[in-house]
Structure formats: C-alpha cells, structure tokens
N, C-alpha and C positions, 0 to 999 in steps of 0.2 A: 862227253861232247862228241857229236857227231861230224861237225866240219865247221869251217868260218864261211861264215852268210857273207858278208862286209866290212868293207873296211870303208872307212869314211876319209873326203881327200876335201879339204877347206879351198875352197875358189872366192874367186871374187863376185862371180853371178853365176845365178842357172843357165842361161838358155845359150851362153857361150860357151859355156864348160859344155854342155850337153852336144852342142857342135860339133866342138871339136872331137869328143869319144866315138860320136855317133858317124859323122863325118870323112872325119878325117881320120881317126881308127878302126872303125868299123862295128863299133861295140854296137849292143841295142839297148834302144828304151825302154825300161824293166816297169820302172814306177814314173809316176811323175803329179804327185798330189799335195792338194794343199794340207799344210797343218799348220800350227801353233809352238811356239818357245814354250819353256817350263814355264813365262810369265805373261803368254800370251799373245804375243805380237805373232802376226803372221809369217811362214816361210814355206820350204816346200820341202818332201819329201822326196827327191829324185836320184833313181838307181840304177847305173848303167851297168852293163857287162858284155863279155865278148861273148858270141853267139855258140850258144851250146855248154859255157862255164856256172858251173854252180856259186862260185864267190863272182860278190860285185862290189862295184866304187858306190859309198855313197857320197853323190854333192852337195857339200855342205857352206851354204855364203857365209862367209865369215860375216864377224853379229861382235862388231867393238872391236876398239885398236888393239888389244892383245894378239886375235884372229886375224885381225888383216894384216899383221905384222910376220905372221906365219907364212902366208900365201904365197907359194915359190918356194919356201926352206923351210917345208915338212920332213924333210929326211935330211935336212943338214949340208947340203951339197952332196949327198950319195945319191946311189940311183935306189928310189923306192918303190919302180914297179920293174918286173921283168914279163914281159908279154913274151909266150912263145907262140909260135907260128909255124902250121906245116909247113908252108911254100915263101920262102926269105925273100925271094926276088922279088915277087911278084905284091906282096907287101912292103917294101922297102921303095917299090917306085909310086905304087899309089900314095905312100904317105907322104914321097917328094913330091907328087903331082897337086895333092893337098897342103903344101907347102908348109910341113912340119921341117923343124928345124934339128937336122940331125949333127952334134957336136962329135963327129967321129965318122971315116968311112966305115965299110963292111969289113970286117976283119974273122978270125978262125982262131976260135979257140978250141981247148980240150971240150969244151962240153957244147958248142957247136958256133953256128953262124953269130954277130953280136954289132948292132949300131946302139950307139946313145945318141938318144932326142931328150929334148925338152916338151913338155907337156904345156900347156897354153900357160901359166901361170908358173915357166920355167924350174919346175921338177925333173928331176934325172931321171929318164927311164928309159929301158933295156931294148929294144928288140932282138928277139931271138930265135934262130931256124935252124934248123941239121945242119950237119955239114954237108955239101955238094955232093951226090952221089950215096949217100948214106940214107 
C-alpha cells in the first residue's frame, strides 16, 4: 500500500459539512459528484481536504437510524482528527472568527501548539501548530 486516500467521516448533510471544512477550515473541494447506494437510491460522492494533503475526509450522509445515531460519536468522545498547521495563530483566530467552537484554550505541549474544537456534527478534533518560536 502506498498511503490512505480517505477516510470517510458520516454527517448529517452535504452542503453543511462541506461548509464548514471548506469554510470554516479551510479545506478544498476535491470531489463533489453524484452517485448511487449499493441499492440504488441516490447520494453524493464528496471529498474534502486541506490544501496541498494527499489524504481526504470523505462526506458521507448518514443513510438509516444506525448512521445517524453515529453522527457526532464517530471516535467515541476522543478526538479523531488532528489538523496540523504551520502558523497556529493565525488559524486559531479564523476558525474563532468562523465561529468554531473550540472546547479548550491554546495550550503547549511536548509535540507542539494544541486547541480542541468540535467539528459541526460535535466530533473532537485537534488543532495543531509549532511551538512559538520553533
């Protein structure tokens, strides 16, 4: 295997999920096409990523109460994305200014800068930058 293409993250709808990554993260819109369930019914194929990464998020509507009973506690209450970012400040204030909800201030750990937000469909996830000066 060469690398991970995708990971797939279950939302409630496209075009909000796509919002917020694109938005209010900054990611870009990779794909964004129609297709078909294994049984037919329509959905969409849509693939964000952050700009210049080779792995991407795909959005996937939840499709039946199993799936939408996921949506928000895909990683169980941990955090399941860690976004790193060269410049922490300067990503840390647009995502407050996009009014991401970040449950933690900026703090300094051993392996660098670290806020937890929630993802629109309240998933844990990391932002992460250098430490100041480094």
């Amino acid at each position: 295997m060469s690398h991970l293409e995708l990971v797939a993250l279950v939302v409630r709808d496209y075009d909000p999920a796509i919002d917020f990554f694109v938005n209010a993260l900054g990611f870009e819109l990779v794909e964004d096409k129609p297709s078909l369930t294994n049984n037919g019914r329509p959905k969409r194929w849509v693939v964000v990523r952050p700009r210049g990464a080779a792995t991407g998020i795909l959005l996937v509507r939840a499709d039946g109460e199993h799936q939408t009973g996921v949506v928000g506690q895909q990683f169980a209450g941990r955090v399941g994305f860690f976004l790193r970012v060269d410049d922490f400040e300067a990503a840390y204030e647009r995502m407050l200014a996009a009014r991401v909800q970040f449950l933690s201030a900026p703090r300094v750990e051993a392996y660098g800068q670290v806020a937890v937000f929630l993802d629109l469909e309240g998933n844990r996830c990391d932002l992460l930058g250098p430490i100041a000066g480094e």
